[in-house]
SEMARNU-681565 format. One record per atom (N, C-alpha, C, O): residue in three letters; atom name; x, y, z. Coordinates in steps of 0.05 Angstrom, whole numbers, plus 32768, in hexadecimal, padded with zeros to 4 digits. Last residue first. Layout:
R  aa at    X    Y    Z
R Ala CA    X    Y    Z
...
END
This chain:
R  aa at    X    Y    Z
R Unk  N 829B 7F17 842E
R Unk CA 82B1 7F19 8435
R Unk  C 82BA 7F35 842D
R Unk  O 82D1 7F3C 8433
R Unk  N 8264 7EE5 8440
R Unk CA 8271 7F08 842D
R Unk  C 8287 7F08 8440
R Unk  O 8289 7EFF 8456
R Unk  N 824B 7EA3 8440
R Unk CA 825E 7EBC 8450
R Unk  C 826E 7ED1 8439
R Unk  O 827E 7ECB 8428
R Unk  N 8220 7E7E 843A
R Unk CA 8233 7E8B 843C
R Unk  C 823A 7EAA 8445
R Unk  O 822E 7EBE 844D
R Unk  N 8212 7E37 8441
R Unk CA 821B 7E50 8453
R Unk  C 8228 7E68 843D
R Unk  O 823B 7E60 842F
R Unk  N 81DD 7E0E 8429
R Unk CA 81EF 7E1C 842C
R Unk  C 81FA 7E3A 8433
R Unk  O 81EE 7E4F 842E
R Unk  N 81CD 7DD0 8434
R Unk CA 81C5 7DED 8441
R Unk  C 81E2 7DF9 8434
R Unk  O 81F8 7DEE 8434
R Unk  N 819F 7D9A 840B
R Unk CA 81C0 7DA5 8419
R Unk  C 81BA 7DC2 8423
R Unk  O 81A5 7DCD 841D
R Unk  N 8172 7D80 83F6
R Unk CA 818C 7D75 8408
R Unk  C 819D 7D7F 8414
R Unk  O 81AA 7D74 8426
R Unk  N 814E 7DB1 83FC
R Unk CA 8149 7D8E 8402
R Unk  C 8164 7D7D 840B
R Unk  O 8169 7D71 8420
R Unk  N 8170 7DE9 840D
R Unk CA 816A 7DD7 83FE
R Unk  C 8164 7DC1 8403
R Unk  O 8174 7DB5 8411
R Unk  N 8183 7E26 843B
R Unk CA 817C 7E05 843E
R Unk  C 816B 7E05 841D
R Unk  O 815D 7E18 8415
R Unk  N 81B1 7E50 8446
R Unk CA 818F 7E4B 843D
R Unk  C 8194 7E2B 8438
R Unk  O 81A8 7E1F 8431
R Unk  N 81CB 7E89 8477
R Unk CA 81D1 7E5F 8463
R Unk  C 81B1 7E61 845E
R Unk  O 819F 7E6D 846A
R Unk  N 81FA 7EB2 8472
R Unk CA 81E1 7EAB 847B
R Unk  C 81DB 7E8F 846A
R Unk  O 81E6 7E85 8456
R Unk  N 8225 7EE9 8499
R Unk CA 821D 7ECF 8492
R Unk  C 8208 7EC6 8486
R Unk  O 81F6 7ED5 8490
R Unk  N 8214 7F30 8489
R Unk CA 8218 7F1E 8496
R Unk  C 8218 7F08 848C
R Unk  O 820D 7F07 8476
R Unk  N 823A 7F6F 8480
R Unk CA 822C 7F56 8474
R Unk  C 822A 7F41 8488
R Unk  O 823D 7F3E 8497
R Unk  N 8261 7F94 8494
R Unk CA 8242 7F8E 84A9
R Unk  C 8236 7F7E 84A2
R Unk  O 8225 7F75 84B1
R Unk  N 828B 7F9C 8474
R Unk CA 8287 7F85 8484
R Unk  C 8270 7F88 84A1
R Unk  O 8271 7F81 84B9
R Unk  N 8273 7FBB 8445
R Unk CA 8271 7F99 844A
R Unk  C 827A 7F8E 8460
R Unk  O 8274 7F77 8465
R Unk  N 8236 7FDD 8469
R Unk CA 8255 7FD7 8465
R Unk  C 8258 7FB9 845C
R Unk  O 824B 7FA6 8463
R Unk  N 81F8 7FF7 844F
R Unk CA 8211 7FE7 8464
R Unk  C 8220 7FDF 8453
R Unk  O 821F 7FDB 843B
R Unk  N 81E4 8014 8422
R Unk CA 81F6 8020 8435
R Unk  C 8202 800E 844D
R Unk  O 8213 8017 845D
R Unk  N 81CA 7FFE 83FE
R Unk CA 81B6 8010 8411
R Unk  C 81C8 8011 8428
R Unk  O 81BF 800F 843E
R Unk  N 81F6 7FE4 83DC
R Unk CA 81ED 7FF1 83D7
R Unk  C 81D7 8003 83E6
R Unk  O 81D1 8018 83DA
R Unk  N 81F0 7FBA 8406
R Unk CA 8212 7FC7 8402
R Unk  C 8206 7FE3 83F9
R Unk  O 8208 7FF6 8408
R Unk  N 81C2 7FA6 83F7
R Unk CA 81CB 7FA8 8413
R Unk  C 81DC 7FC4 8416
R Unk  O 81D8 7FD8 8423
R Unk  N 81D7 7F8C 83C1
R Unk CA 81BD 7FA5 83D1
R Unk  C 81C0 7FAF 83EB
R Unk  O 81BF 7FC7 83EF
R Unk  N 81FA 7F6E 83CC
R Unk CA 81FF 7F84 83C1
R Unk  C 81EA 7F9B 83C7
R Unk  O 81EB 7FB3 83CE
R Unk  N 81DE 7F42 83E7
R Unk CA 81EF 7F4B 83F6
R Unk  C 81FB 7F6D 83E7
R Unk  O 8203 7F80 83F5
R Unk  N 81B8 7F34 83B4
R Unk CA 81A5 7F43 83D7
R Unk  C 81BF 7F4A 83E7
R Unk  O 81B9 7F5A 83F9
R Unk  N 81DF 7F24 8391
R Unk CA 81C7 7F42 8390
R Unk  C 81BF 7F4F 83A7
R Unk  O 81BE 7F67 83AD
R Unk  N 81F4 7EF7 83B3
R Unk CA 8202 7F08 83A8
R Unk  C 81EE 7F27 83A7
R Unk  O 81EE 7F39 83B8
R Unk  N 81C3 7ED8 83B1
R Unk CA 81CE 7EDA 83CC
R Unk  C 81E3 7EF6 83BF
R Unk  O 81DB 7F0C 83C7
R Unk  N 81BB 7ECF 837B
R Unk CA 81A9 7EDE 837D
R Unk  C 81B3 7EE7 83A7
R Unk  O 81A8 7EF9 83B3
R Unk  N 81EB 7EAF 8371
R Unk CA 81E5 7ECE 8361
R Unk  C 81CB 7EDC 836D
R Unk  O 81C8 7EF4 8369
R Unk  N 81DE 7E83 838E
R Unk CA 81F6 7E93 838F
R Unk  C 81F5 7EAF 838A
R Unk  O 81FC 7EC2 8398
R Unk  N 81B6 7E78 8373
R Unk CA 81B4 7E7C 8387
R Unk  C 81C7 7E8E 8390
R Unk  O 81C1 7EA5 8398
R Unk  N 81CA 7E64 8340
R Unk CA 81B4 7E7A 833E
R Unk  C 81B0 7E86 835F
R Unk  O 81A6 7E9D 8362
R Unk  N 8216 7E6C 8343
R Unk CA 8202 7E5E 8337
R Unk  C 81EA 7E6E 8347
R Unk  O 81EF 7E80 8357
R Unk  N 824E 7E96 832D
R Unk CA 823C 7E91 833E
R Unk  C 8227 7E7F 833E
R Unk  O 821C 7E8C 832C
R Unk  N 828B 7E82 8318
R Unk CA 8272 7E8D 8311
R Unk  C 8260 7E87 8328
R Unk  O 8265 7E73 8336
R Unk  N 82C1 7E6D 8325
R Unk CA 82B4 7E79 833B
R Unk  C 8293 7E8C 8331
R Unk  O 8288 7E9E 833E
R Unk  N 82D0 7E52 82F7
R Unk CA 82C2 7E35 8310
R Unk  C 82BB 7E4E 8322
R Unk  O 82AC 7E47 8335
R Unk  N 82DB 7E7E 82D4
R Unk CA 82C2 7E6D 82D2
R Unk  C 82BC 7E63 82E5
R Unk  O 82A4 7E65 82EC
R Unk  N 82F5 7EB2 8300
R Unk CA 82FE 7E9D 82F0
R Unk  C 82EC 7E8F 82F0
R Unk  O 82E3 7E8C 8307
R Unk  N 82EB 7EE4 8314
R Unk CA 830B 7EE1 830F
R Unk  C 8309 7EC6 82FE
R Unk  O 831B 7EC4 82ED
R Unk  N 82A8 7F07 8310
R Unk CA 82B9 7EED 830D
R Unk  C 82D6 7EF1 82FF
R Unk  O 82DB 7EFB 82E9
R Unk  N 8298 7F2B 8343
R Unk CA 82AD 7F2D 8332
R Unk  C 82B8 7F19 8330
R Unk  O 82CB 7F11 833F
R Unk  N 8276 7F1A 836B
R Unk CA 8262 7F30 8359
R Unk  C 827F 7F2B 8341
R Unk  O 8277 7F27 832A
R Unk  N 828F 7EDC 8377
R Unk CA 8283 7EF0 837C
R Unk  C 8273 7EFA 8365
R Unk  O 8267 7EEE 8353
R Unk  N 82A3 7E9B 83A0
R Unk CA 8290 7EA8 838A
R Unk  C 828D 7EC0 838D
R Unk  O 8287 7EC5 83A4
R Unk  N 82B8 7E5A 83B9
R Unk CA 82B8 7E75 83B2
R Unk  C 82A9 7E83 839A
R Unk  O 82A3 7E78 8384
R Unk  N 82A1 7E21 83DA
R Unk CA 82AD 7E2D 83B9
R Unk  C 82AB 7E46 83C6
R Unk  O 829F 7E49 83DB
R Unk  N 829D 7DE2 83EF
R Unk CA 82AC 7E01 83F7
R Unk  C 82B2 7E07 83DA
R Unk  O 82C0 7DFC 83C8
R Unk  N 827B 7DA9 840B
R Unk CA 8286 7DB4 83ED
R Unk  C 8285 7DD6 83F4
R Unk  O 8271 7DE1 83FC
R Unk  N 8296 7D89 843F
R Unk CA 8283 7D9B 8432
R Unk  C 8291 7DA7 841A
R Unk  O 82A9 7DAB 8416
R Unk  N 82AF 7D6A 8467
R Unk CA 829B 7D5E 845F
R Unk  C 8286 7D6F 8453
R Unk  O 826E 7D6C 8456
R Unk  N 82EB 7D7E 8470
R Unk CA 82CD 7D89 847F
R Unk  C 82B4 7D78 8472
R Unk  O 82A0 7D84 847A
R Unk  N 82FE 7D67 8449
R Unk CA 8314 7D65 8465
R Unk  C 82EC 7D64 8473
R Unk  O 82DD 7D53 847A
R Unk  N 82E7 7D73 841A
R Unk CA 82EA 7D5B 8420
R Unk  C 82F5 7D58 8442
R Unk  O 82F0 7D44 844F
R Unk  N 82F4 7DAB 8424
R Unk CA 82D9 7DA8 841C
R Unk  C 82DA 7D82 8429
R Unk  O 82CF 7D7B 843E
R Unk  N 832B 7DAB 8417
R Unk CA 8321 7DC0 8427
R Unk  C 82FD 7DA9 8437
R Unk  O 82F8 7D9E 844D
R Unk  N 8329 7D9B 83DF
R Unk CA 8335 7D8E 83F5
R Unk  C 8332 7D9D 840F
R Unk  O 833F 7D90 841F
R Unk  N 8314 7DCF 83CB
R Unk CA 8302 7DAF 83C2
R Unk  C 830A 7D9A 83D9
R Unk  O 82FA 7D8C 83E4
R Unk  N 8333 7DF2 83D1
R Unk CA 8314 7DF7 83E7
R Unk  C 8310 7DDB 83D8
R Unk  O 82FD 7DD2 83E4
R Unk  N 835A 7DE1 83AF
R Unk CA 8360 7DE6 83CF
R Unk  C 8343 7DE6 83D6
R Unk  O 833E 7DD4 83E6
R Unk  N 833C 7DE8 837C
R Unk CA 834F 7DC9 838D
R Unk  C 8359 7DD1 83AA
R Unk  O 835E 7DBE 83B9
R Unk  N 832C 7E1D 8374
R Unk CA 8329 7E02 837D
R Unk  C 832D 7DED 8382
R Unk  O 831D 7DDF 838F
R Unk  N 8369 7E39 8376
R Unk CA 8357 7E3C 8395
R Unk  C 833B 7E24 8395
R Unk  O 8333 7E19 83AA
R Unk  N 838A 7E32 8352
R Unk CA 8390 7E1E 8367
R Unk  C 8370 7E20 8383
R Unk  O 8367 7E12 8395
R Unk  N 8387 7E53 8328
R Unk CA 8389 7E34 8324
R Unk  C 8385 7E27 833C
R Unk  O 837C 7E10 833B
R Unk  N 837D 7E85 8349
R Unk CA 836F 7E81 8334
R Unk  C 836F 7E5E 8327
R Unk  O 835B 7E54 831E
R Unk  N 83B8 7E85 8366
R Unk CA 8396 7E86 8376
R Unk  C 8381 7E7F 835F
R Unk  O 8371 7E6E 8367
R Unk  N 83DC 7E89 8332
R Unk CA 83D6 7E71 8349
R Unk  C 83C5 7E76 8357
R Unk  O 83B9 7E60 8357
R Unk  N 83CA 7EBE 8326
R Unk CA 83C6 7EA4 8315
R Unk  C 83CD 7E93 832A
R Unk  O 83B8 7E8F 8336
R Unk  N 83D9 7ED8 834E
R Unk CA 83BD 7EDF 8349
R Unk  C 83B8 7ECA 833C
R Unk  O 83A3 7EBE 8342
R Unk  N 840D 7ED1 835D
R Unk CA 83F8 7ECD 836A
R Unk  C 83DA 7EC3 8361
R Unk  O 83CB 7EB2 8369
R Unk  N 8426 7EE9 8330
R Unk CA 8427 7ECA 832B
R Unk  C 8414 7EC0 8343
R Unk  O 840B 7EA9 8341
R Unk  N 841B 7F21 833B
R Unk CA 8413 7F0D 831E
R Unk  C 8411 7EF3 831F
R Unk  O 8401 7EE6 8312
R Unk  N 8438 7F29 8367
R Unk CA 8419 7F23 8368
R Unk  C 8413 7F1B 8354
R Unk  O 8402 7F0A 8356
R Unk  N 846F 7EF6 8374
R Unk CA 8466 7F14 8370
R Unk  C 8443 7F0E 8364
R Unk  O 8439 7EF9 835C
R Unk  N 8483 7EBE 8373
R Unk CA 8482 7ED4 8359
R Unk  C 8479 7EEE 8357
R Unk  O 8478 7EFC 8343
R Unk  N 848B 7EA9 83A8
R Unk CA 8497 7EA4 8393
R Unk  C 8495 7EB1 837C
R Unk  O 84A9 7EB0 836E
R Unk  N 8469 7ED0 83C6
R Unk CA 8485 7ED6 83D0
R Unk  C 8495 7EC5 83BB
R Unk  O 84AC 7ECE 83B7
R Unk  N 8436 7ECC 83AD
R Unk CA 8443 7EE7 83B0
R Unk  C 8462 7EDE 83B4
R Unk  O 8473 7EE6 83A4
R Unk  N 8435 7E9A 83BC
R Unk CA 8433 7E99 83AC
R Unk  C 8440 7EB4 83A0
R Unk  O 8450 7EB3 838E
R Unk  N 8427 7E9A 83F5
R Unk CA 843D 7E8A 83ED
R Unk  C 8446 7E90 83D3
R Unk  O 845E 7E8C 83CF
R Unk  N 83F6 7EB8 83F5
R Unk CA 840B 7EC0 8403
R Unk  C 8428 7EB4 83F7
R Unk  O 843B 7EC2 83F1
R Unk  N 83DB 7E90 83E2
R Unk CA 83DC 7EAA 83D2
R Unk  C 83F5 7EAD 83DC
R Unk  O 8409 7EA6 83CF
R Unk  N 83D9 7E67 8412
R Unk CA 83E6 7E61 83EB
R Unk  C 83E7 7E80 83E1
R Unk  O 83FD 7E85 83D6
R Unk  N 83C8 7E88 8436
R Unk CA 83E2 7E72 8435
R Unk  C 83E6 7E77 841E
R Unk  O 83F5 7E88 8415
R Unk  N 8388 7E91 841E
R Unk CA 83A3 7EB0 8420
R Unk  C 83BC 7E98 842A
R Unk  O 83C9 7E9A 8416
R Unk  N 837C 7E61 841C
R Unk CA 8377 7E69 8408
R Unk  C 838E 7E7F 8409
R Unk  O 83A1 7E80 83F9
R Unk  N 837D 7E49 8451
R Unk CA 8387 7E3A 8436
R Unk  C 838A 7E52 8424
R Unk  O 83A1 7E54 841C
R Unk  N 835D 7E7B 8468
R Unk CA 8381 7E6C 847A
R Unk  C 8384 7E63 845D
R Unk  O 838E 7E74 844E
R Unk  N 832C 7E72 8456
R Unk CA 8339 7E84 8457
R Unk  C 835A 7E83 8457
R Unk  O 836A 7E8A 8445
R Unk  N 8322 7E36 846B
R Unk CA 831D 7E40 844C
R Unk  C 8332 7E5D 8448
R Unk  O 8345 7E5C 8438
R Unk  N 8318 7E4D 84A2
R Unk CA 8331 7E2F 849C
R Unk  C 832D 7E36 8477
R Unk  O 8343 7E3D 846F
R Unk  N 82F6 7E72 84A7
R Unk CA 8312 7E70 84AF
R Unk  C 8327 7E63 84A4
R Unk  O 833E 7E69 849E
R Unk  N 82C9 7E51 848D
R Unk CA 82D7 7E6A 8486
R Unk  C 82F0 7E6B 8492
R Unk  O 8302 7E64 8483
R Unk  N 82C2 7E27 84BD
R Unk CA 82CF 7E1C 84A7
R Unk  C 82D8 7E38 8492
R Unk  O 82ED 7E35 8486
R Unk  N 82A2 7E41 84E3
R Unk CA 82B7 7E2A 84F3
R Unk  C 82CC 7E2E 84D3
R Unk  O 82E3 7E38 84D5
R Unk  N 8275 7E56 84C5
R Unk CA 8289 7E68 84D2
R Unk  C 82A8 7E57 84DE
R Unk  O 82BE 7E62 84E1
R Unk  N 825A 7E26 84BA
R Unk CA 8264 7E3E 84A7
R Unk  C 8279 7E48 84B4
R Unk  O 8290 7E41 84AE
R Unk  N 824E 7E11 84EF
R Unk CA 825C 7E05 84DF
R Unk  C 8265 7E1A 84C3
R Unk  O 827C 7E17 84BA
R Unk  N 8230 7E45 84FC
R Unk CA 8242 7E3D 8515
R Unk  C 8255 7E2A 84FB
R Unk  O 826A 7E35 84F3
R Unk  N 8208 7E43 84D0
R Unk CA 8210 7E56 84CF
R Unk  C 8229 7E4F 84E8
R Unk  O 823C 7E5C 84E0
R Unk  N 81F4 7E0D 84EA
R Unk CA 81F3 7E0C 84CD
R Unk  C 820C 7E2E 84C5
R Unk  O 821F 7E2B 84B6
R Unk  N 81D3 7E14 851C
R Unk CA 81E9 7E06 8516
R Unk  C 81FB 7E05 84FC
R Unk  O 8211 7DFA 84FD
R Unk  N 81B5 7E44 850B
R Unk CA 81C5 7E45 8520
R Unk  C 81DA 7E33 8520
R Unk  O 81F1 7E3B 8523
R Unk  N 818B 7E23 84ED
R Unk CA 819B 7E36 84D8
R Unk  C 81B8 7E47 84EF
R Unk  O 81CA 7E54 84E5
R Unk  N 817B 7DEA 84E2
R Unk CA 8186 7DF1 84FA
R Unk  C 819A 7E04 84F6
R Unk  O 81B2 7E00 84F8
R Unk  N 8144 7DDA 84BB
R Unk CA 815C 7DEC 84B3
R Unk  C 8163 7DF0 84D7
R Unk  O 8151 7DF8 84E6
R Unk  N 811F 7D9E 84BC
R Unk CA 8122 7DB9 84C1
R Unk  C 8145 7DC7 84C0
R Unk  O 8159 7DBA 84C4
R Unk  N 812A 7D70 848C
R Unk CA 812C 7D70 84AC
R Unk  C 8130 7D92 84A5
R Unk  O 813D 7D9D 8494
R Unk  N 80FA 7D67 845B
R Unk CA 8116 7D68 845A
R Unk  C 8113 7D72 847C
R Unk  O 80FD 7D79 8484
R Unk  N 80C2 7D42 8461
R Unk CA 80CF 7D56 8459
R Unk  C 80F1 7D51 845E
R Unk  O 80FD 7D3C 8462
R Unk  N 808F 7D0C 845A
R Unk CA 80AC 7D13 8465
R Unk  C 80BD 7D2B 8450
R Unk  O 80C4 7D27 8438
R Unk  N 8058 7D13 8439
R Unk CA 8072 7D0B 8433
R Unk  C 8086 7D15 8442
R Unk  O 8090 7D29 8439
R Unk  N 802D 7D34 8441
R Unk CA 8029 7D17 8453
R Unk  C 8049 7D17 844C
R Unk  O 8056 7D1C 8461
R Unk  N 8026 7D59 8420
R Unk CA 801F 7D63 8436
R Unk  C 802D 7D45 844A
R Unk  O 8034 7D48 8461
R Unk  N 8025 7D41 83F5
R Unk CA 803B 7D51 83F7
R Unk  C 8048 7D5A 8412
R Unk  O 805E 7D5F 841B
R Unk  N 7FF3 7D23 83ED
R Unk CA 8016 7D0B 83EB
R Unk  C 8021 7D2E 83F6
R Unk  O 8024 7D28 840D
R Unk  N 7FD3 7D52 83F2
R Unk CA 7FD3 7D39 840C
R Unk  C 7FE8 7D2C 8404
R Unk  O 7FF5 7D26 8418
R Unk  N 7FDE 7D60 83C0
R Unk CA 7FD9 7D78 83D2
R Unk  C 7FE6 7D64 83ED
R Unk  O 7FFC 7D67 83F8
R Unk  N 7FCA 7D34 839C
R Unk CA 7FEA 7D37 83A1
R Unk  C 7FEC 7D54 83B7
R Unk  O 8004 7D5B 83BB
R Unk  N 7F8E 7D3D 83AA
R Unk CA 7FA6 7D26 83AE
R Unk  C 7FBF 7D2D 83B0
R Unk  O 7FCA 7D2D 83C6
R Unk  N 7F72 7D73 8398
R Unk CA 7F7E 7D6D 83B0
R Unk  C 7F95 7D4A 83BA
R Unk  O 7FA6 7D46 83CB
R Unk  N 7F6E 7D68 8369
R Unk CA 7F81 7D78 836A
R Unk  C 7F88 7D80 8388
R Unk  O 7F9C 7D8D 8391
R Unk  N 7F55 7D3F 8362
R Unk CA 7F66 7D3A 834E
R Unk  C 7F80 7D4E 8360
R Unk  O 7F98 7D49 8364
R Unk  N 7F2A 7D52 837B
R Unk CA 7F31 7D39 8388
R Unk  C 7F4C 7D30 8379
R Unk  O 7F5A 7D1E 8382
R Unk  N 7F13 7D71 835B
R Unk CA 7F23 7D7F 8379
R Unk  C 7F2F 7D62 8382
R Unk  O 7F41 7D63 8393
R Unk  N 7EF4 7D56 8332
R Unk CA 7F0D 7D62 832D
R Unk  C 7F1E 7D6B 8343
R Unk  O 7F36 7D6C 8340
R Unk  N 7ECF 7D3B 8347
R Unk CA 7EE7 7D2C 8343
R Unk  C 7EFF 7D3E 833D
R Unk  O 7F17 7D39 8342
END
């Protein structure tokens, strides 16, 4: 009785409709469509921002403003768009565990001598959601 205990939920796991396969070609094509358009928002406002106060007043307006731009960014595209690095400028850009651990394997990289910009794209899929990203 005991294998019978521990083969059951083996068979619900095996039998239960999965999450739809990763279409990691389509998924990285939609990444790449929407960096651009993220990018454009984001250096606009800096840009704008330099020419009303010089880079001080830049740096603090990119710092208040860049999530509410990628949040409406995000809504236009039917996706949640954040920013994040190895060097947090401000709490909402901390990294969360994935994030941080996508961050390590792109620094290692950096670190066994490619370039950053030889980094490449790359999206990992979750039960519900995939996410893209892109080194810069």
């Amino acid at each position: 009785m005991r294998h019978a205990l521990f083969f059951l939920p083996m068979f619900f796991l095996a039998c239960t409709e999965g999450p739809p396969p990763l279409d990691e070609a389509a998924a990285l094509q939609r990444g790449a469509e929407v960096v651009p358009k993220a990018f454009a928002v984001l250096s606009g406002r800096l840009q704008q921002a330099v020419q009303a106060g010089g880079p001080a007043h830049a740096v603090d307006v990119c710092s208040r403003q860049a999530v509410a731009l990628l949040d409406s960014l995000g809504r236009v595209e039917g996706m949640r768009i954040r920013r994040t690095s190895d060097r947090i400028r401000a709490p909402h850009d901390e990294p969360d565990v994935r994030e941080a651990m996508v961050l390590r394997d792109l620094l290692a990289q950096v670190g066994q001598g490619v370039r950053p910009a030889e980094l490449q794209p790359r999206v990992e899929a979750d039960a519900d959601s995939v996410s893209y990203y892109h080194p810069i």
